[in-house]
C-alpha positions in Angstrom: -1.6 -17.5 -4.9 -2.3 -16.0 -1.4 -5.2 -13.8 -1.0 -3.5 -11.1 0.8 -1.5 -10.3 -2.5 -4.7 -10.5 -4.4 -6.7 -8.3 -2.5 -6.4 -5.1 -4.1 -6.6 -6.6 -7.6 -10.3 -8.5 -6.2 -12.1 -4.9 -5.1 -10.4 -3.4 -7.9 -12.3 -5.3 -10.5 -15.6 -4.3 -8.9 -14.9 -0.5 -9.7 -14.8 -0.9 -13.3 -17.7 0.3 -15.0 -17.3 1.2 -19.1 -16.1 4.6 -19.2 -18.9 7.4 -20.4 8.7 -8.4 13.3 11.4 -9.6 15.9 12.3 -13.1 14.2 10.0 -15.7 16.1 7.0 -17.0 15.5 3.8 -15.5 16.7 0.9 -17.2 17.8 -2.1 -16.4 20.2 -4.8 -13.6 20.0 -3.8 -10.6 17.6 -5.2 -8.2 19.6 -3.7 -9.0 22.4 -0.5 -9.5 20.7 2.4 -7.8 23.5 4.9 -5.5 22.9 7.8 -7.1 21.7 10.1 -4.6 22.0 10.4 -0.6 23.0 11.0 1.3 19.9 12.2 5.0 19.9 9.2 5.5 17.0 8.2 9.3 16.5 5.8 10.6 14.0 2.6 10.4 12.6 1.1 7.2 10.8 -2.1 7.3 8.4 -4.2 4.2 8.7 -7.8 2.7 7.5 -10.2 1.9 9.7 -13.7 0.3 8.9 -16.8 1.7 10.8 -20.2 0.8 10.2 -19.8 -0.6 6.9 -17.6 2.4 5.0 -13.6 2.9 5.2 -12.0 5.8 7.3 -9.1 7.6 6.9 -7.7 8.2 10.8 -4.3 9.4 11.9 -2.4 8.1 15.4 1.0 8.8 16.7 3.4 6.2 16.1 3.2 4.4 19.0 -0.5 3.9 18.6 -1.8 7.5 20.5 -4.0 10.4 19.7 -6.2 8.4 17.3 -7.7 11.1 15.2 -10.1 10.4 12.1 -10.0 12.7 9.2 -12.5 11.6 6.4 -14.7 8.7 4.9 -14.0 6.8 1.7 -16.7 5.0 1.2 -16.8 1.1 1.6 -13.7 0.1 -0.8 -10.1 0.9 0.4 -8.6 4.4 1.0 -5.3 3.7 0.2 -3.7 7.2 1.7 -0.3 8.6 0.3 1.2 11.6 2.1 2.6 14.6 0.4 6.6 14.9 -0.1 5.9 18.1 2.6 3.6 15.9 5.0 0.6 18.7 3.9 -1.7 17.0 2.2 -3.3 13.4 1.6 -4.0 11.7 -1.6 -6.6 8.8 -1.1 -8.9 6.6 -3.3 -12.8 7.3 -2.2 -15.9 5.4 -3.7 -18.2 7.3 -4.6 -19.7 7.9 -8.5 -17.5 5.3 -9.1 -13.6 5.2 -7.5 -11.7 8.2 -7.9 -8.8 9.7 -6.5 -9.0 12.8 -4.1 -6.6 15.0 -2.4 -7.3 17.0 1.6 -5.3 18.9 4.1 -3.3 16.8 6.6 -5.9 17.4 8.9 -8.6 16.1 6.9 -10.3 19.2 5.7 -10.8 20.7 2.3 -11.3 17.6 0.6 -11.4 17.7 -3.5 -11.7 14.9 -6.0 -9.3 15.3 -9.1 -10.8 12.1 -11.1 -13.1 12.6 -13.5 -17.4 11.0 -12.7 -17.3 8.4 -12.9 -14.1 6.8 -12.5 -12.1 4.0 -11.5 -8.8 5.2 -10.5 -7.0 3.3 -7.3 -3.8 3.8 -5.9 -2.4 7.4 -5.8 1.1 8.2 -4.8 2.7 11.6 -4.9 6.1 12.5 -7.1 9.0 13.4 -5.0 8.3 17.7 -5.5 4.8 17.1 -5.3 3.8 18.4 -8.4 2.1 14.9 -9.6 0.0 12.1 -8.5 0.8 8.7 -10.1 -1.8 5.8 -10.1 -3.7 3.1 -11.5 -6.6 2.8 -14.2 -8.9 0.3 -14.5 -9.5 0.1 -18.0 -11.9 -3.1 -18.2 -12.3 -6.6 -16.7 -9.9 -9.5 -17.6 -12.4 -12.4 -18.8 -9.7 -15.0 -18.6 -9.2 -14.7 -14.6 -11.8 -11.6 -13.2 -8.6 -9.7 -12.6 -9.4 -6.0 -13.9 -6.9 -4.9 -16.7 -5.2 -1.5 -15.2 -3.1 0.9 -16.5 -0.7 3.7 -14.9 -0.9 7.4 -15.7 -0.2 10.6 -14.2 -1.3 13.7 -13.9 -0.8 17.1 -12.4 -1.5 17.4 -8.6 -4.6 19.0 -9.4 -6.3 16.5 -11.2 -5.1 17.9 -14.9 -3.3 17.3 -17.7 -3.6 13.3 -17.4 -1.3 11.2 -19.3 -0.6 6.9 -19.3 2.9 5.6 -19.2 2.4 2.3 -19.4 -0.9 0.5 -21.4 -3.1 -2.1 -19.4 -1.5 -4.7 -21.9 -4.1 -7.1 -21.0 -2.9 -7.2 -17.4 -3.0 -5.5 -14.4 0.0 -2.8 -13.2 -1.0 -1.2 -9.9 0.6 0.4 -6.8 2.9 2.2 -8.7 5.5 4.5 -6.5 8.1 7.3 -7.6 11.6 6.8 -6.4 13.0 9.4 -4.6 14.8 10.6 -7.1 11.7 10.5 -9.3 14.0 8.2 -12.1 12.3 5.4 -10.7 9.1 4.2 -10.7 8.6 0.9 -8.9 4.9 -1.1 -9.2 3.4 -4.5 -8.9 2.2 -6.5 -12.2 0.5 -9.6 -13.6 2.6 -9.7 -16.9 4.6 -12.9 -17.5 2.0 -14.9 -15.9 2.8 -13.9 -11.9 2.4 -11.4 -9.4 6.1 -9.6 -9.2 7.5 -6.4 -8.3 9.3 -4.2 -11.2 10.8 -1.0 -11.6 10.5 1.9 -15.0 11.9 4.6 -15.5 9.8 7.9 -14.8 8.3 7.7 -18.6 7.3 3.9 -18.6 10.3 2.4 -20.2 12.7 -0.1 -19.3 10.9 -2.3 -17.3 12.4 -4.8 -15.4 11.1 -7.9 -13.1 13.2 -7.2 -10.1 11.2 -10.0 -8.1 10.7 -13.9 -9.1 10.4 -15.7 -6.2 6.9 -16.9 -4.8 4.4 -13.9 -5.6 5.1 -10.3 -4.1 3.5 -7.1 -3.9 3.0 -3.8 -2.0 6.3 -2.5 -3.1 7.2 1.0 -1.0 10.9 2.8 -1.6 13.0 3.9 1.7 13.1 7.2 1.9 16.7 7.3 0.5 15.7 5.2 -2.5 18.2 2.6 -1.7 15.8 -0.3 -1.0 12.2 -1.0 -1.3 9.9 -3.4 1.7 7.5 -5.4 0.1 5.4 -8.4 1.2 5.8 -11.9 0.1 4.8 -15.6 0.3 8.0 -17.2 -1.1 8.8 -18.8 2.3 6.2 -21.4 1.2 3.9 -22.9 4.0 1.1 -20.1 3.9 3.8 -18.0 5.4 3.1 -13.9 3.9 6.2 -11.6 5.3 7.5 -8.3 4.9 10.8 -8.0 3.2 13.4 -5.5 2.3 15.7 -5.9 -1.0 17.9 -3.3 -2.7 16.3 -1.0 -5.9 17.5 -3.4 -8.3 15.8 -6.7 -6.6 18.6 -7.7 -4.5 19.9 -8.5 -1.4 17.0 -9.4 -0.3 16.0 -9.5 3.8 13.2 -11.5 5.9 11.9 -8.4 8.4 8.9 -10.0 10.1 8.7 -13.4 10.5 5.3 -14.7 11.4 3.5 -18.0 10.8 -0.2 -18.7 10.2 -2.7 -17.9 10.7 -0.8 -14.4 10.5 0.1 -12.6 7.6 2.2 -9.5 8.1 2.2 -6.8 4.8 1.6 -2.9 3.5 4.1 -0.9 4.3 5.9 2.1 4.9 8.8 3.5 6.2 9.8 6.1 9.0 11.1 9.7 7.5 14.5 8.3 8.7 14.3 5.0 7.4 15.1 3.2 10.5 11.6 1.8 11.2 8.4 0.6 9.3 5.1 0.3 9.6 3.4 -2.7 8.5 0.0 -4.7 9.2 -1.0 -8.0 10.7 -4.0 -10.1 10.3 -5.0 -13.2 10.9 -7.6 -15.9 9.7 -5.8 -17.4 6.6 -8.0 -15.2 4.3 -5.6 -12.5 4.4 -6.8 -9.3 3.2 -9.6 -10.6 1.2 -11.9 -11.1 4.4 -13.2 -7.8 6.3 -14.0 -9.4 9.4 -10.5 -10.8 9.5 -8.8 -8.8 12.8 -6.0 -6.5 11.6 -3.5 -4.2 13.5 -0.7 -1.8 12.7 2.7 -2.7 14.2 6.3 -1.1 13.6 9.7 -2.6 13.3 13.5 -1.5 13.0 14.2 -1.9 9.2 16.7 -4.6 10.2 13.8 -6.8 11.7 14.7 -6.1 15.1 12.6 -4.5 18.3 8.3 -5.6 16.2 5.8 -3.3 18.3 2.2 -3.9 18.1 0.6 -0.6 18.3 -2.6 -2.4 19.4 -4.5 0.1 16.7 -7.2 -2.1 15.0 -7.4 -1.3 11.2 -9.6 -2.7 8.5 -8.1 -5.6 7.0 -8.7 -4.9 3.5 -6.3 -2.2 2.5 -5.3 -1.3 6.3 -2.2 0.9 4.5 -0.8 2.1 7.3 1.5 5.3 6.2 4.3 7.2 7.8 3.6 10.8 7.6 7.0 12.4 5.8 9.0 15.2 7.2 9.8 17.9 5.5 
């Protein structure tokens, strides 16, 4: 299984403590990867950056502008989710552990809502904003040194937290609402692969809605109607972003690079007709820091790939179209 898919699962495991494109393929320099195509992109994208050994959170326009930073998160990932209202950031940050905090779209009054220590990862916001869902680690899988995580949910300010669906002996992470907040979509190591599967909002009914080749990063349009995701099933070392409908099908090829690039974590425009994705390169995926990385956008139909020429950290670059209101 690719390393890109794994990565988040990897740092994962070290924050457990017991609790007290445009169709062709791409070759060359990343960073001086051209513009493919013009795109009529608007907007503001969240991003992670790594300086001097710790994570950023940093904000740009979306065609790779008015690079502002906001806050550090440590030396893990950052993982930012906006807000329904575009107000306010949800991130993961280590320090006493990993937990999950919450600050003002301009990076100020920043507040942790996990408890010290912690190892929560992965927030993402309800559609009215009222809670954060995310991840647990709840203790280390001996078999395979993938951390056994949970999800649960809580209020928006850190109370009243609840699980929906028990580690299990696996690991169930990057868990999203729909848009609709029926849905929950999230990635999972249960039947013995990495697939994508959907539960309702109270962690029942769970369905595999992915089986080919190992997939993860599942994020939902903003309509609900389909979900981008990256994959490897191509075969070849080849790791894409895809598109398929809420229920797993109809599934679409949207970038289509080759190695040594890997194209994957996404998100989509407010209007849904563009995403932002990432691209390294070094055929260590995710897994390596020091493996160059870049946000680029794309129509939703694959068409018109930009590279923003924004460098990003390659572990957990999460590059994240702020919402509109």
């Amino acid at each position: 299984m690719e390393k890109y898919l794994l990565a988040a699962l990897a740092m994962a495991a070290t924050f457990w403590s017991p609790p007290s494109t445009s169709g062709a393929t791409h070759d060359g320099d990343l960073s001086a990867s051209p513009r493919t195509a013009a795109l009529a992109t608007s907007g503001t994208i969240a991003f992670v950056v790594a300086k001097g050994g710790d994570d950023f959170i940093d904000t740009m326009t979306a065609m790779g502008t008015d690079v502002h930073q906001l806050t550090n998160c440590g030396p893990g990932e950052c993982y930012p989710s906006w807000s329904p209202d575009g107000r306010e950031i949800a991130f993961q940050g280590e320090f006493d552990g990993v937990g999950i905090y919450v600050m003002n779209a301009d990076g100020t009054d920043v507040r942790r809502l996990s408890p010290t220590p912690a190892a929560d990862v992965r927030p993402s916001w309800s559609a009215n904003g009222k809670e954060i869902i995310f991840s647990r680690v709840v203790g280390p899988n001996t078999a395979g040194g993938i951390p056994n995580t949970e999800i649960d949910v809580m209020n928006a300010n850190g109370t009243d937290v609840r699980t929906i669906l028990p580690a299990d002996g696996t690991f169930n992470i990057e868990p999203r609402w729909s848009p609709t907040a029926s849905t929950i979509v999230f990635m999972s190591g249960r039947n013995h692969s990495q697939q994508i599967y959907t539960m309702t909002a109270g962690g029942r009914d769970l369905k595999m809605i992915t089986s080919q080749g190992a997939n993860g990063d599942p994020f939902w349009s903003p309509n609900g109607a389909r979900i981008s995701f990256g994959s490897d099933r191509q075969g070849g070392g080849r790791i894409n972003v895809y598109t398929m409908s809420a229920s797993g099908g109809h599934v679409r090829a949207v970038t289509h690079f080759s190695p040594p690039f890997e194209a994957g974590d996404t998100s989509w425009s407010p209007n849904g007709a563009e995403i932002a994705f990432e691209v390294d390169r070094g055929g260590e995926g995710q897994s390596n820091p020091n493996v160059p990385a870049s946000v680029w956008t794309v129509h939703s139909n694959g068409s018109g790939a930009v590279n923003t020429k924004v460098r990003c950290a390659s572990v957990g670059c999460a590059p994240r179209w702020r919402p509109t209101p």
